[in-house]
N, C-alpha and C positions, 0 to 999 in steps of 0.2 A: 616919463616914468618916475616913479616914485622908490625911494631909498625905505627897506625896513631891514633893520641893523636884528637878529635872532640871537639871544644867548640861549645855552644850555648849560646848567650846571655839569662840568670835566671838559667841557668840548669847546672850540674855537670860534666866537661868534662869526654866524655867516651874515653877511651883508648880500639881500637880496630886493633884486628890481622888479617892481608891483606896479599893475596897471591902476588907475584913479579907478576904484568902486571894486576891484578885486576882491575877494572873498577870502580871509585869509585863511582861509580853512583850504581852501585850494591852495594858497601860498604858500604851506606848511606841507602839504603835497609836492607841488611844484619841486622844492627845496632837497626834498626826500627827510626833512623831520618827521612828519606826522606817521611816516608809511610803519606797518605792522601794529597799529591799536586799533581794535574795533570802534566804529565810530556810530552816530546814527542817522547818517543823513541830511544831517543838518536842521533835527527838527528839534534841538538842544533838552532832549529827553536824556540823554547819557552824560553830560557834563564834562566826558571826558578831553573835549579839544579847549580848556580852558589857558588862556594865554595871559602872561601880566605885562600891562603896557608902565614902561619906567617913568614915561612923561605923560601930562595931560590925558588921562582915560578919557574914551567916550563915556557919556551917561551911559547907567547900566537900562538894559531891558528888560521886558518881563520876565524872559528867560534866564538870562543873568540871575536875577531876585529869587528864581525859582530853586535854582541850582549852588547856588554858592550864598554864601550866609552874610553878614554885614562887616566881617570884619572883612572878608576877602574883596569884599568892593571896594572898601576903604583903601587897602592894598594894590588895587589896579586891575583886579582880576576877572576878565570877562569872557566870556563863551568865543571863540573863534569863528565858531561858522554862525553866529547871529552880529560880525563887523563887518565894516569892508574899510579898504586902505584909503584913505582919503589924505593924507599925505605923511610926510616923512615922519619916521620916529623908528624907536627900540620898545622891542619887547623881549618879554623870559617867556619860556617855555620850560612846564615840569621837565624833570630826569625820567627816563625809562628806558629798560633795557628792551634793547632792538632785537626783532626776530632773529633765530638763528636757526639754521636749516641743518636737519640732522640728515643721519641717510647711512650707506652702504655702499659697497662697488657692486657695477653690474654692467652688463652686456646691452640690455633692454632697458629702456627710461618709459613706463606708462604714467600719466601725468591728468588727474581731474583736475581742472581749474573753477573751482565753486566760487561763488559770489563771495561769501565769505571766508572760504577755507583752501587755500592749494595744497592737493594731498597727492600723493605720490608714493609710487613702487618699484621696486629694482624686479629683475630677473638676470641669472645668472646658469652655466653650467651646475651648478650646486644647490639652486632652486629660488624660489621668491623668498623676498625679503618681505620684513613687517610693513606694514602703511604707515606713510611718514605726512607729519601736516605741517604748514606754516598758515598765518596769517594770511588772505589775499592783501596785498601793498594796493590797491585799489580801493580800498578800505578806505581811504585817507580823504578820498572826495565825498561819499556816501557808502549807504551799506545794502544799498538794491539797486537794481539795473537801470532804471529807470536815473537816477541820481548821477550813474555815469555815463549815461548816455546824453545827457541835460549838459552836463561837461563837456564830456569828447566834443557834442555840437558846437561849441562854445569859439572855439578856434582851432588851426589847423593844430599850433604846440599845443593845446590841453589831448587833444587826441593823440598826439605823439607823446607827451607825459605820461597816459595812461594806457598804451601798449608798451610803449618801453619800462612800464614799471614790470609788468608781466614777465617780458623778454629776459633782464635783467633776475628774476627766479629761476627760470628753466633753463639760464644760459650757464645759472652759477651750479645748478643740478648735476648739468651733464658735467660740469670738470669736476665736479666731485667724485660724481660716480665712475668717472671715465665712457660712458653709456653711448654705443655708436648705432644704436638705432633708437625711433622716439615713437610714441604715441601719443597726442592727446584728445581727453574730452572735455567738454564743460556745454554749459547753455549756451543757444544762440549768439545774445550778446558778446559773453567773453570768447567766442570763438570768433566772431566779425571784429570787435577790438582788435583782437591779437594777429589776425591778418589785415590789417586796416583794409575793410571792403567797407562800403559805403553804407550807414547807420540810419539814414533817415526813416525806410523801412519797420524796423525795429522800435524808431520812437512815437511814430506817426501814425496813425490811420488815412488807408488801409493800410494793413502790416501787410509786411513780405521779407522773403527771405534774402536775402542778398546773396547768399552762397550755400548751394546746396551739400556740401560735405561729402564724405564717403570717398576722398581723393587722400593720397599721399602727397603734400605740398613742401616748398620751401617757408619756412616762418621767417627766420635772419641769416645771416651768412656764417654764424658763429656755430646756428645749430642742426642738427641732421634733419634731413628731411623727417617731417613728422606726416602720420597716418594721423586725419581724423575723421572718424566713423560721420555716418549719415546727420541730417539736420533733418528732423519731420516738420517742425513749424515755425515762425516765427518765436514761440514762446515753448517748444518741445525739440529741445538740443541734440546734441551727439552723446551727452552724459544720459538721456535717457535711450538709446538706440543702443549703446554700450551695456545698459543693465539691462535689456531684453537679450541682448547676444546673449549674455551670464546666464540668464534664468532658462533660454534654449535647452542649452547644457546641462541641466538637472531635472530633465526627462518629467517637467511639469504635467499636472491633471489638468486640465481644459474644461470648463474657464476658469483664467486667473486673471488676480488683478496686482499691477507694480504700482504701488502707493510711495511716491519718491515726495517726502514732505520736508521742505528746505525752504529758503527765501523765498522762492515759488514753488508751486503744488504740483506737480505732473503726475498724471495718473493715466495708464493702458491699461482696457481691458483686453485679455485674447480669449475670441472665442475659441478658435484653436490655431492652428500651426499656418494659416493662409489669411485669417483675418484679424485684424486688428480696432480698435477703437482708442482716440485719445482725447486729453482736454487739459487745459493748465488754468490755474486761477495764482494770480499774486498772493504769496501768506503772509511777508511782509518778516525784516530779517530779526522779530522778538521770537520764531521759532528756535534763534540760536544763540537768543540771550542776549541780542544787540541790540540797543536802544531803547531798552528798558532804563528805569530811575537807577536799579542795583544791577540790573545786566552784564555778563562775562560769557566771553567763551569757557567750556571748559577746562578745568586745569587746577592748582592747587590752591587750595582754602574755596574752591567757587563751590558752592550746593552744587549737587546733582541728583541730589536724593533724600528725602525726609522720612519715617518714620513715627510709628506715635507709642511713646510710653508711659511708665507709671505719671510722667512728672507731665506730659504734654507732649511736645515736636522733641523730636530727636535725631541729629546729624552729627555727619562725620567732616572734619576740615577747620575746624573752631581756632581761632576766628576766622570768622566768613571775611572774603574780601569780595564776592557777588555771588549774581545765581545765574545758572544756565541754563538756556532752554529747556534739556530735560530737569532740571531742578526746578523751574517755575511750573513746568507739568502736575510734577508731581505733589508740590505742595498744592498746589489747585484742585487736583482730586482729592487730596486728602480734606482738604478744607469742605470739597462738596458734600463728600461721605459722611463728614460729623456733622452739616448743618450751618459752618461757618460761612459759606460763603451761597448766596442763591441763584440759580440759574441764570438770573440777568446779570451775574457777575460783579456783585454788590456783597459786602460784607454784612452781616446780620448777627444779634447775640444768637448764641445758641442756649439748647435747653440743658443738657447733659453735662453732669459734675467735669469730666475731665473737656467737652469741646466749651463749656464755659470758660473753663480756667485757660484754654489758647482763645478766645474773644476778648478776652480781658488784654490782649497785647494789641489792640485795634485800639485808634487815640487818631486825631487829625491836625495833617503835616500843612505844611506849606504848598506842598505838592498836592494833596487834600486828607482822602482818607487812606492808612495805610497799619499795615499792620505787619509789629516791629518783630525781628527774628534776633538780629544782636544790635548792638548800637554801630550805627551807620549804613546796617543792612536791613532790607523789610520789602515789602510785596506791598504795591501804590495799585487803587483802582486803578486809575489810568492806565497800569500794566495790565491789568486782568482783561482790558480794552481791548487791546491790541490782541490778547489771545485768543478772544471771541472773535474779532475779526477773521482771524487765523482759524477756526476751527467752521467759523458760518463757512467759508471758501470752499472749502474742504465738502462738507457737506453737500453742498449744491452740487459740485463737482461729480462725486460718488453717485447720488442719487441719478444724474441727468445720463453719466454712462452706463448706467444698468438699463435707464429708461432707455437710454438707446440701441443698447444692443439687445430689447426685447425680455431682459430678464425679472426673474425677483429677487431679492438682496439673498437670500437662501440658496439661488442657484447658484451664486459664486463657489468655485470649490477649496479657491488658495488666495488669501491675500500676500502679496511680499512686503514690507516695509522696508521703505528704504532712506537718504534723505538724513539730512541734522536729526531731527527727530526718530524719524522713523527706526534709523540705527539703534538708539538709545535708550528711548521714552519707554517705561514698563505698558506694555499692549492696554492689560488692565486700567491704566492711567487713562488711554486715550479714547477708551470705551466710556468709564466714568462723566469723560468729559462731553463726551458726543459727538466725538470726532470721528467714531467708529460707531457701526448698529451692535448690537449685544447677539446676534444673531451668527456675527464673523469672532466670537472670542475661541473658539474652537480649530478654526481655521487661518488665526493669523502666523504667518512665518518670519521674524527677525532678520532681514536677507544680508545686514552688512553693505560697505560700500557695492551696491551692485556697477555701478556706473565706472568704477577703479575696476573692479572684476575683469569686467567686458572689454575693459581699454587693454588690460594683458594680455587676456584672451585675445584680440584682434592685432593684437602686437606680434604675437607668436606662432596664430593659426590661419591659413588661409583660406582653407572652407570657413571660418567665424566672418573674413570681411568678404569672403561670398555670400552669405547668408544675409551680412548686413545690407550689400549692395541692393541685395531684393527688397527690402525692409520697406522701403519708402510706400513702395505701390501696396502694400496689404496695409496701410494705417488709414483707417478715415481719421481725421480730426475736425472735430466740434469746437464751434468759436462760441466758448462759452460765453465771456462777459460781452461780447457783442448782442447777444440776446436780449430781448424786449423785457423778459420776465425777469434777468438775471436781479437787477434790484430787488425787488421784491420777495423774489426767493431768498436771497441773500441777508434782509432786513429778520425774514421769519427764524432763518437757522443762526440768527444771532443769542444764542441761550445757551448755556451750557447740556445741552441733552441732542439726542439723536431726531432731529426733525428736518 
């Protein structure tokens, strides 16, 4: 084993034991530093697990070069998840204030565990409380399932690192709240994490479920037994079984459709009340502003929304310290509207006095082309990348379940959004972009966490986990990317337009 000695600026350096070739980006996981920053997987597109080593740096890499400027390398400052520990030394790690978990007293703990986001609600004699979020502290290995599940594989402690990071949320919940009964949901993966069932399933083809859900189990010994709703697939969780229970409830028109657009895409059509249709495609976690160049969760100074005035872009939060999913939305359709940006998601001058004079902030970075919002902040092709990818997904998706259950996009009567996005993103935005047909702007509904909804609901009502218990057997699910065509479908709906 290998000695790396960690400082932080206030805090106590930790001295910690590292395997030869380690990733110190897991290390800094391991350790519990890194836990509560959104990260990106390690594909060193966010910058943010930047680490200074005091002695002898490694040469820097591309990414390094990409991400941090010359005087920082001069300095010792290198991307953590583009090292690995190849023997003893000391490093610094920036200061940043650690997640803090808000909340309320309550009777009831219902609890989403999203890939990105752990959000949570109280219920009480006196009623439900607001929805409360932290960071996922899984964050710290990658920022999609797939990144932690590459880990957990890794050894038996990475996988007890990254359900005890979990644990260690919900265990600190309930003695907040006092909360003596529990619920939770979340996707496949972070439900098989968090009861260590066996993953291989999940990373592997063929996929399969490992646990079929819909039981009230023991998680740890510290916390109540917890309800988790049904699992329909390998890659269609209890977090989406949770927002059909919700949407039950609101004596929906037939057919609808639950558009849950987050790290991954889940979508159910019901034709009515006995049948179901489902399908998921990976969106990849830039729907929620993570691992992008300027990428942020929501929160203060980050965009979430732009406008256009006399002078050009106009937003609120100045200065920008990033942009979040729904703020990279929304400049993107505004960008498409004026002209600035064209369907293959490429920057272009425009014709028009005022979308001239925002083309005139388009200049090329090191990153490549980019166009500047404030200094340090700005929209990289490369990001517009990853949204096309996120929006072709989408599309195939939509299209392939309408094909399947015999419809035409017209016949749908409700969409719900739900999902990072779906919550947030102005509908119009996602129309513009192509995410949606111009057909459903009439019939789109804002649903709000549906997925938190359903987990109260099933926490409080026992006809809602009788209703779920049935759930399973009325869902077909379509193994989309398994599909022969899916490439190619996927390559065509990569444009910003509805095709």
């Amino acid at each position: 084993m290998l000695k790396v000695v960690i400082h932080q600026a206030g805090a106590i350096a930790v001295a910690a034991q590292a395997k030869p070739g380690q990733s110190f980006l897991h290390l800094l996981f391991e350790t519990g530093i890194s836990q509560g920053r959104e990260l990106c997987a390690g594909t060193g597109l966010c910058g943010k697990c930047r680490i200074r080593f005091l002695d002898s740096p490694p040469a820097p890499c591309a990414d390094d070069q990409s991400r941090l400027d010359v005087e920082e390398l001069e300095q010792g400052w290198r991307l953590a998840c583009k090292h690995v520990v190849l023997e003893s030394c000391g490093i610094e790690v920036p200061d940043f204030a650690p997640a803090t978990l808000a909340g309320s007293r309550g009777e009831s703990l219902a609890v989403d565990i999203g890939t990105t986001r752990i959000k949570w609600s109280l219920s009480s004699k006196a009623g439900h409380s607001p929805e409360f979020a932290t960071i996922n502290p899984q964050m710290g290995v990658g920022s999609e399932v797939m990144s932690r599940l590459r880990y957990a594989l890794s050894s038996d402690s990475a996988r007890a690192h990254l359900r005890q990071s979990v644990i260690r949320v919900l265990g600190d919940l309930v003695r907040r709240s006092g909360a003596v009964s529990l619920a939770v949901c979340g996707n496949s993966t972070m439900i098989a994490t968090l009861l260590d069932v066996p993953l291989g399933g999940l990373a592997y083809a063929p996929y399969s479920l490992p646990w079929q859900g819909g039981e009230t189990v023991s998680i740890d010994g510290d916390l109540p037994a917890a309800y988790i709703p049904p699992l329909l697939s390998p890659f269609i969780g209890a977090d989406i079984s949770a927002g059909l229970a919700h949407i039950s409830t609101l004596e929906p028109e037939y057919p609808f459709l639950l558009a849950d657009l987050g790290t991954n895409g889940e979508f159910v059509l019901a034709l009515d009340v006995e049948h179901f249709f489902a399908c998921s495609v990976p969106m990849g976690p830039a729907i929620e502003g993570v691992g992008l160049c300027c990428g942020a969760t929501a929160g203060e100074r980050v965009l979430s929304r732009v406008a256009l005035g006399p002078s050009g872009l106009q937003w609120v939060g100045t200065p920008l310290s990033g942009i979040s999913g729904t703020g990279y939305a929304s400049i993107l359709a505004l960008l498409r509207r004026l002209g600035v940006l064209d369907e293959a998601g490429h920057f272009q001058a425009a014709t028009m006095p005022l979308a001239r004079k925002i083309s005139e902030r388009i200049r090329t970075h090191r990153l490549g082309r980019i166009l500047d919002l404030e200094p340090g902040v700005f929209v990289a092709e490369r990001d517009i990348e990853e949204f096309l990818k996120a929006k072709a997904g989408v599309n195939v998706a939509l299209r392939s379940l309408v094909r399947r259950a015999g419809l035409l996009e017209g016949d749908v009567a409700r969409i719900y959004l739900a999902g990072a996005l779906g919550e947030h993103a102005d509908p119009s935005d996602l129309i513009t972009l192509g995410f949606l047909p111009e057909a459903w702007r009439e019939k789109i509904e804002v649903a709000g966490n549906t997925a938190l909804a359903g987990t109260v609901l099933a926490l409080e009502r026992e006809d809602i986990r009788a209703w779920l218990a049935c759930l399973p057997g009325r869902v077909v699910v379509e193994g989309l990317v398994e599909r022969e065509d899916f490439g190619s479908a996927f390559m065509q709906a990569m444009r910003f337009a509805w095709v």
